[in-house]
DONU-719857 format. One line per 5 residues: for each residue x, y, z of C-alpha. Coordinates in steps of 0.5 Angstrom, whole numbers. Example, Ala and Ser with C-alpha at 12.3 -4.5 7.8 and 13.67 -1.06 7.14 Angstrom:
% DONU-719857
25:-9:16 ~ 27:-2:14
***
This chain:
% DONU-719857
-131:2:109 ~ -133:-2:116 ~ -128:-7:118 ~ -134:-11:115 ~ -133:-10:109
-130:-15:104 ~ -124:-10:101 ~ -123:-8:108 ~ -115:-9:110 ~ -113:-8:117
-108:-2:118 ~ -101:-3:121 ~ -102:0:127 ~ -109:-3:128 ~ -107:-8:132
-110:-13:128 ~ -107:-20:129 ~ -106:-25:124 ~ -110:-31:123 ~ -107:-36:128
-108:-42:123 ~ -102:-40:119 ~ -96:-42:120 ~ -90:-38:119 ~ -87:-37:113
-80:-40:116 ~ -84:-46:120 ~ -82:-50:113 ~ -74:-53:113 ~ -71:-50:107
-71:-57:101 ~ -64:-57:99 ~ -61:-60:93 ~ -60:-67:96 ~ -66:-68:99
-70:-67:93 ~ -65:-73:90 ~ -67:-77:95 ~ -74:-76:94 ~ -74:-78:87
-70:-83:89 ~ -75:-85:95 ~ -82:-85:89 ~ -78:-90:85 ~ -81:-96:87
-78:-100:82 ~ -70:-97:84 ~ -73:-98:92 ~ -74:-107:91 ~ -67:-106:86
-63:-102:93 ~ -67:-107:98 ~ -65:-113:95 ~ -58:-111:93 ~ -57:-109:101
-59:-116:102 ~ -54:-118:97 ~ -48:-115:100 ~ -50:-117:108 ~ -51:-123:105
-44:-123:103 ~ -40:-120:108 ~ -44:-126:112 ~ -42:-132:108 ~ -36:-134:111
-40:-135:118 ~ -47:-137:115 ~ -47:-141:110 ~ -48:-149:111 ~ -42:-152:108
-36:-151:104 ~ -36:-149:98 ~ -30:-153:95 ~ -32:-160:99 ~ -37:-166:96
-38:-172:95 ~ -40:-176:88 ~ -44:-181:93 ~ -49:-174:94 ~ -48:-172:87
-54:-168:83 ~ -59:-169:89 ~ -65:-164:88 ~ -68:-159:94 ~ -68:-163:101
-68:-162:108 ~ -60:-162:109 ~ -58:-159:102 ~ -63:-154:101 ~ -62:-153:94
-60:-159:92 ~ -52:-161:90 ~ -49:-160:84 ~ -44:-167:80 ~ -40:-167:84
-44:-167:90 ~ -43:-160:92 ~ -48:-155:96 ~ -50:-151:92 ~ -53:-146:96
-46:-144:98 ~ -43:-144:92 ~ -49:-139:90 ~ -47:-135:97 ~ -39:-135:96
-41:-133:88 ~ -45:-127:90 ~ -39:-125:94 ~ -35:-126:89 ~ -38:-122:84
-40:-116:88 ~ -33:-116:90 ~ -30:-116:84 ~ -35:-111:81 ~ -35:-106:86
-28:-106:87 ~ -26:-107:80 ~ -31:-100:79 ~ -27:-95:85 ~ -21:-97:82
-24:-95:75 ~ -27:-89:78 ~ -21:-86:81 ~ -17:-88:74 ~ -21:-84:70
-23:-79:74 ~ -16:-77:75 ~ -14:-78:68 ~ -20:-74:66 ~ -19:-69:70
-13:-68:67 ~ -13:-69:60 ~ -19:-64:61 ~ -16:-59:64 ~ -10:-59:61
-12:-60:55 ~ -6:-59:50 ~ -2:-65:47 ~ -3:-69:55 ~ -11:-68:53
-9:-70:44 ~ -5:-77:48 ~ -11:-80:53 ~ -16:-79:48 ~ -13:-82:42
-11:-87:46 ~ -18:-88:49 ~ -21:-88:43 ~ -16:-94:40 ~ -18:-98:46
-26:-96:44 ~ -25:-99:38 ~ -24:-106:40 ~ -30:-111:43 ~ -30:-111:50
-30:-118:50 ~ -25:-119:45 ~ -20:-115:49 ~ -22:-118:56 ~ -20:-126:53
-14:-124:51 ~ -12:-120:57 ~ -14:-125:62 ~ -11:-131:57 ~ -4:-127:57
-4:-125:65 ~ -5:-133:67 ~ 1:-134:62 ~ 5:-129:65 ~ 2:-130:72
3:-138:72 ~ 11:-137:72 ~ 11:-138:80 ~ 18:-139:79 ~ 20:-132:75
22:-127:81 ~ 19:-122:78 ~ 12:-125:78 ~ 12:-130:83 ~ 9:-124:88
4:-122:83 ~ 3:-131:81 ~ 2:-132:90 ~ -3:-127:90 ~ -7:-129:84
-7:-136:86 ~ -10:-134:93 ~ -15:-130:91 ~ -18:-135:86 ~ -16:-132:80
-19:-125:82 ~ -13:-120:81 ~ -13:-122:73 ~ -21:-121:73 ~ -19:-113:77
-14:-113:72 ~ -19:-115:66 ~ -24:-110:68 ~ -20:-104:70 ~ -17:-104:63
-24:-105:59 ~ -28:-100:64 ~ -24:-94:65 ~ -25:-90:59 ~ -32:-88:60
-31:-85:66 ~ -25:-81:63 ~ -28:-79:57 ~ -35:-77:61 ~ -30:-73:66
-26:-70:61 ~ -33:-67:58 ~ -35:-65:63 ~ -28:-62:66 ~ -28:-57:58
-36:-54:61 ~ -34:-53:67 ~ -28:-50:67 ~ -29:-44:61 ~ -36:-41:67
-35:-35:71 ~ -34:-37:77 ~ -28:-41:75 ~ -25:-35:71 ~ -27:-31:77
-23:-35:82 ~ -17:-36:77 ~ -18:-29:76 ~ -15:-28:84 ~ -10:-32:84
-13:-39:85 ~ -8:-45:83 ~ -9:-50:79 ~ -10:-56:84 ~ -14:-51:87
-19:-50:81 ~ -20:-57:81 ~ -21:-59:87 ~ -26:-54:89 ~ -29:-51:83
-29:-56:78 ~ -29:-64:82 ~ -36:-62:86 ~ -39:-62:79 ~ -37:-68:76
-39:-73:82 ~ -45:-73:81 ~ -44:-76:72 ~ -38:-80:75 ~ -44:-83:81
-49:-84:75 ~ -42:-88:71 ~ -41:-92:77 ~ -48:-94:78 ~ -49:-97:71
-41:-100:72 ~ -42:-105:77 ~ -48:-109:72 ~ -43:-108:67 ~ -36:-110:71
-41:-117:74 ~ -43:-119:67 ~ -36:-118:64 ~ -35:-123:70 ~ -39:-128:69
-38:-128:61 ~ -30:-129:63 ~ -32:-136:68 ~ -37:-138:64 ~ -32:-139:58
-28:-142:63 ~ -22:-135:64 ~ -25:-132:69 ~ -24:-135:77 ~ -20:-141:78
-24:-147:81 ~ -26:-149:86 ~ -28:-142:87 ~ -35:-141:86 ~ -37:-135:82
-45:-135:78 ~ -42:-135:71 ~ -37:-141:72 ~ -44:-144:75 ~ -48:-144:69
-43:-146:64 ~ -42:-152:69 ~ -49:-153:69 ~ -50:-154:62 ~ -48:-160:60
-54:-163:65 ~ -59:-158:64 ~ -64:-162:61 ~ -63:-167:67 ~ -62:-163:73
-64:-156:70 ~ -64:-154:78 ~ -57:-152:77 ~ -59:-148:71 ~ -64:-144:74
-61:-141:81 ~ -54:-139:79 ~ -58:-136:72 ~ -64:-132:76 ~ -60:-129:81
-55:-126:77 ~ -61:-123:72 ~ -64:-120:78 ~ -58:-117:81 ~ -57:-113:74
-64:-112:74 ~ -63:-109:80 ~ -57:-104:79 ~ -60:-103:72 ~ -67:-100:76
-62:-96:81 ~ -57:-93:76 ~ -63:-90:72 ~ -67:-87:78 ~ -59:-85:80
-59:-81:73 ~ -66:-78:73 ~ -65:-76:80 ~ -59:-72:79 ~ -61:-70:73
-61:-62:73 ~ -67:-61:68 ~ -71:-65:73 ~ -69:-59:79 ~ -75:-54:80
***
């Protein structure tokens, strides 16, 4: 067979080169599993304009104190329910208030609410998780009886009575056990009880998926191999255990933050959440309702923007969970 032949192959030794076009087998850097999550993430265009615009949303934020044209909490009845003009860009509300910086400190609000409201959640029922997980026993047999009898009641339901019990409670400015907490809520616009609300109604998914999760992970063998060696319990947890729970709490977390801004504005718009004059997105539509007809303005921005922003985590947190999700991983 001549070196012309189809079939030929070249022997080792012959000196034969290989083509120049290829490149070798170690020029490709190797895929990890985090570039592949963000690569999912990067194709979903819809979870892509939900991060664009939550990203602005919380420069925006952090920026309102020193971007936004006037005070929130300062009007005149003599400028009330102007439509769009040229000082007020989005118009006034009844009483004479700008609207678009109430809509700006409301976003604030709102993000600052959910967002910390959700790490407090996620630190609370990922540690409790882990342990009732773990442990199992009469620990694990008390935090699930106790989750289960607070999933019994309606969210809502328990937030109403929750947050009509803290301001009760924290109304008693002169009560020295109190007067601290009362000082606190006070200059906060009422968003310690809000904290309260939503960390009570909130931290029993993130325990009960930890816990799930905790029981199949810790029965695996490379768990009872390093118990096996003498590895300690916190030790278990913390390097063979938590690293496989972050990424269910993650997706949690995701779809927390829509849930904790609902929740929100539900408690302001029934007048319960965040004490005027300090603005918040929910408190804007219930104060826009009785004029609704007249200046449905007022309806229409607080409503749109607080439709987009939980579109928009809504969009994130499913592309967070497809992304993450290990039947995806080639």
């Amino acid at each position: 067979m001549t070196p012309s032949d189809p079939g030929h192959v070249p022997a080792a030794g012959s000196g034969a080169s290989r083509p120049s076009n290829l490149a070798p087998l170690n020029a490709l850097p190797p895929r990890t599993y985090l570039r592949e999550v963000g690569d999912r993430l990067a194709r979903n265009r819809s979870a892509m304009v939900g991060l664009a615009f939550i990203l602005a949303l919380v420069v925006l934020g952090i920026s309102t104190p020193w971007v936004a044209p006037f005070d929130y909490a300062k009007g005149s009845l003599l400028a009330a329910n102007r439509p769009p003009n040229a000082v007020n860009w989005l118009g006034t509300d009844a009483l004479g208030r700008d609207t678009l910086s109430r809509l700006m400190w409301g976003g604030r609000v709102s993000l600052t609410v959910a967002i910390g409201a959700q790490l407090i959640v996620v630190l609370i029922g990922v540690t409790l998780g882990l342990i009732s997980g773990f442990i199992g026993g009469w620990t694990d047999y008390l935090i699930m009886r106790t989750v289960d009898a607070l999933y019994s009641l309606p969210s809502l339901l328990v937030a109403i009575v929750v947050m009509s019990f803290l301001r009760g409670v924290l109304a008693q400015a002169n009560e020295p056990s109190v007067a601290g907490l009362s000082r606190l809520n006070v200059a906060t616009g009422g968003l310690l009880g809000v904290f309260i609300v939503l960390f009570l109604t909130h931290w029993l998914t993130v325990c009960r998926l930890v816990r799930a999760q905790v029981m199949a992970v810790k029965e695996r063998e490379f768990v009872l191999g390093a118990r096996s060696l003498g590895a300690g319990s916190f030790r278990l947890i913390r390097v063979h255990i938590l690293p496989h729970v972050l990424a269910p709490v993650l997706v949690a977390l995701s779809f927390g933050i829509p849930g904790s801004i609902g929740l929100e504005a539900s408690l302001s718009f029934l007048g319960i959440g965040v004490t005027p004059p300090m603005p918040s997105w929910g408190m804007m539509i219930s104060e826009a309702l009785p004029a609704m007809r007249t200046y449905p303005l007022l309806l229409v921005f607080p409503g749109a923007l607080l439709s987009v922003t939980l579109l928009s985590f809504t969009y994130l947190g499913d592309a967070v969970r497809d992304a993450l999700d290990p039947l995806m991983k080639r």
